[in-house]
C-alpha positions as CSV (number, residue, x, y, z in Angstrom):
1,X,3.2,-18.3,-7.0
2,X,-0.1,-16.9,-7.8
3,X,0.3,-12.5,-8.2
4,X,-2.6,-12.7,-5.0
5,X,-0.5,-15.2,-2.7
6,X,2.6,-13.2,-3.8
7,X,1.3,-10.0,-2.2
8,X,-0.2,-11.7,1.0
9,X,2.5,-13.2,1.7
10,X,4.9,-9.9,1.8
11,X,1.8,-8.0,3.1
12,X,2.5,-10.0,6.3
13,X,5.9,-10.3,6.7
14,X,5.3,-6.0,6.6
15,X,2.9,-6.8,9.8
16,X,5.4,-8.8,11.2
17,X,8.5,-6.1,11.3
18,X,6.2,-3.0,12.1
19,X,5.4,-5.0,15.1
20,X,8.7,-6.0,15.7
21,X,10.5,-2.7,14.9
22,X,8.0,-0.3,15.7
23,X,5.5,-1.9,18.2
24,X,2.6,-1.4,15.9
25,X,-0.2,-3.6,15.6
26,X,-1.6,-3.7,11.9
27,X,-5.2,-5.2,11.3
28,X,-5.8,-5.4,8.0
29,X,-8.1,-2.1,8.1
30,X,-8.4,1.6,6.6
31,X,-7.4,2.4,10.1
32,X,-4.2,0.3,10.3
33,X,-3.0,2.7,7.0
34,X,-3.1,5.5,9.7
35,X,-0.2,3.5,11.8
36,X,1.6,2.7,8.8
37,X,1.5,6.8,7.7
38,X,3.2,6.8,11.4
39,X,5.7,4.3,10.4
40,X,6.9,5.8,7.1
41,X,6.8,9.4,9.2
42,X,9.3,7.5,11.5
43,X,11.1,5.8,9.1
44,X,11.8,9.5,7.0
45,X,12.2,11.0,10.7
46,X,16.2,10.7,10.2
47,X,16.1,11.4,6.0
48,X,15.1,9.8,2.9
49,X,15.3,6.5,2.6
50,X,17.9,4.6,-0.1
51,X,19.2,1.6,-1.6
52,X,18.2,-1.4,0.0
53,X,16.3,0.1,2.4
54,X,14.2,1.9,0.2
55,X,13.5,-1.3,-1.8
56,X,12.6,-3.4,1.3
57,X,10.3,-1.2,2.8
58,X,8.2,0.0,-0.6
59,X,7.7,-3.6,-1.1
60,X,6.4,-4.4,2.4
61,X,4.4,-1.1,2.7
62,X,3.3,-1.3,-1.0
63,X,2.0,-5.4,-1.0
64,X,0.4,-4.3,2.9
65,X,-1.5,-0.9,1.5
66,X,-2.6,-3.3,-1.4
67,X,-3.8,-6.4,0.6
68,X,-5.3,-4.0,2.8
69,X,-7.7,-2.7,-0.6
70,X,-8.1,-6.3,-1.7
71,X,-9.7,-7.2,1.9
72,X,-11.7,-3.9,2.5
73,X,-13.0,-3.8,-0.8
74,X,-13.2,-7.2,-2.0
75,X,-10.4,-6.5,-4.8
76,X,-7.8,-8.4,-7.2
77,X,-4.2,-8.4,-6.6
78,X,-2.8,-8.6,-9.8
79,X,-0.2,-7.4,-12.5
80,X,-0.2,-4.9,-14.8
81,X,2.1,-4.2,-17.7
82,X,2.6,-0.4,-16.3
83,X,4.5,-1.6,-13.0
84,X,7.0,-4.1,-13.5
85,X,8.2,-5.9,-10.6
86,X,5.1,-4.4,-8.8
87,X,1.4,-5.8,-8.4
88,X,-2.1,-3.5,-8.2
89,X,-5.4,-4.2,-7.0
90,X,-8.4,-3.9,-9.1
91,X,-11.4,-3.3,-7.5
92,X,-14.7,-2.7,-9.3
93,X,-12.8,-2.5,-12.9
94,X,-10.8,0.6,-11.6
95,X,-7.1,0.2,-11.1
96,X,-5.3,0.9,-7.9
97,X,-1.4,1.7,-7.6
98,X,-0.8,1.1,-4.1
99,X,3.4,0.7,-4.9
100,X,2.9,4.0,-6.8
101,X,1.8,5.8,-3.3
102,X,4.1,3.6,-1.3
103,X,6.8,5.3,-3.0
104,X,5.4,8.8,-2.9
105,X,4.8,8.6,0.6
106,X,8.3,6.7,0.9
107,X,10.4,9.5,-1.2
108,X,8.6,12.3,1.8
109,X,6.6,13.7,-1.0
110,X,4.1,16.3,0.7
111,X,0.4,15.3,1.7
112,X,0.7,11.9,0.5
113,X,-0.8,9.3,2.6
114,X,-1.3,5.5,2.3
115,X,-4.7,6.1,4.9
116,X,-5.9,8.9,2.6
117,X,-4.9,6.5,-0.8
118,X,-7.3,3.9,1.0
119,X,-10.1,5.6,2.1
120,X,-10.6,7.7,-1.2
121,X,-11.3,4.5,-3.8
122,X,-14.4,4.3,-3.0
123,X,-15.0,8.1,-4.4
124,X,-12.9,7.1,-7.4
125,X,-14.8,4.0,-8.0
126,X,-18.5,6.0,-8.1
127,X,-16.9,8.5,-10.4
128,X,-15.8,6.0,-12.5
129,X,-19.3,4.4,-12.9
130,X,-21.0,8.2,-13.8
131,X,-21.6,8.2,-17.3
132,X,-20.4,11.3,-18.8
């Protein structure tokens, strides 16, 4: 399976149990990263995640926060040799990790947010294309 179907296809089955599990609706927005900050802030609510857990979750809130770039801003899904087992989204030649912040945000580490992640590319893409 092709890196791009690979990621839409967990991206959805993420929709599929925040709906079920936590009666959120997510769109495929910016916006929809603020309900799934609300779902990791639940899911930490009782401790930090681990094991299996842990792994199911940073993949489905990883491939969502990344199909969620690829649709907003017309990006890539794709691999890269720095994240095995994990895919990023390239977007204007720039490099996005969203598994990187999924686990951040995942492991409760302070001020990290998958909304925040999302709607700061587009900053990081213009600085990008400054010449020096």
């Amino acid at each position: 399976m092709d890196p791009a179907d690979s990621l839409r296809e967990v991206a959805s089955q993420c929709v599929g149990l925040v709906a079920a599990q936590f009666g959120r609706d997510l769109d495929w927005s910016l916006a929809s990263l603020d309900e799934l900050d609300a779902v990791c802030a639940e899911l930490l609510s009782d401790g930090p995640l681990d094991g299996q857990r842990l792994d199911l979750w940073w993949k489905l809130i990883g491939a969502y926060t990344g199909e969620v770039l690829v649709r907003v801003y017309n990006g890539q899904g794709t691999t890269h040799e720095q994240t095995p087992g994990a895919f990023v989204v390239v977007v204007q030649g720039n490099t996005a990790f969203p598994f990187g912040i999924a686990e951040r945000v995942l492991s409760g580490e302070p001020y990290k947010s998958l909304a925040s992640f999302g709607r700061a590319l587009p900053a990081i893409i213009e600085r990008s294309a400054r010449p020096d």
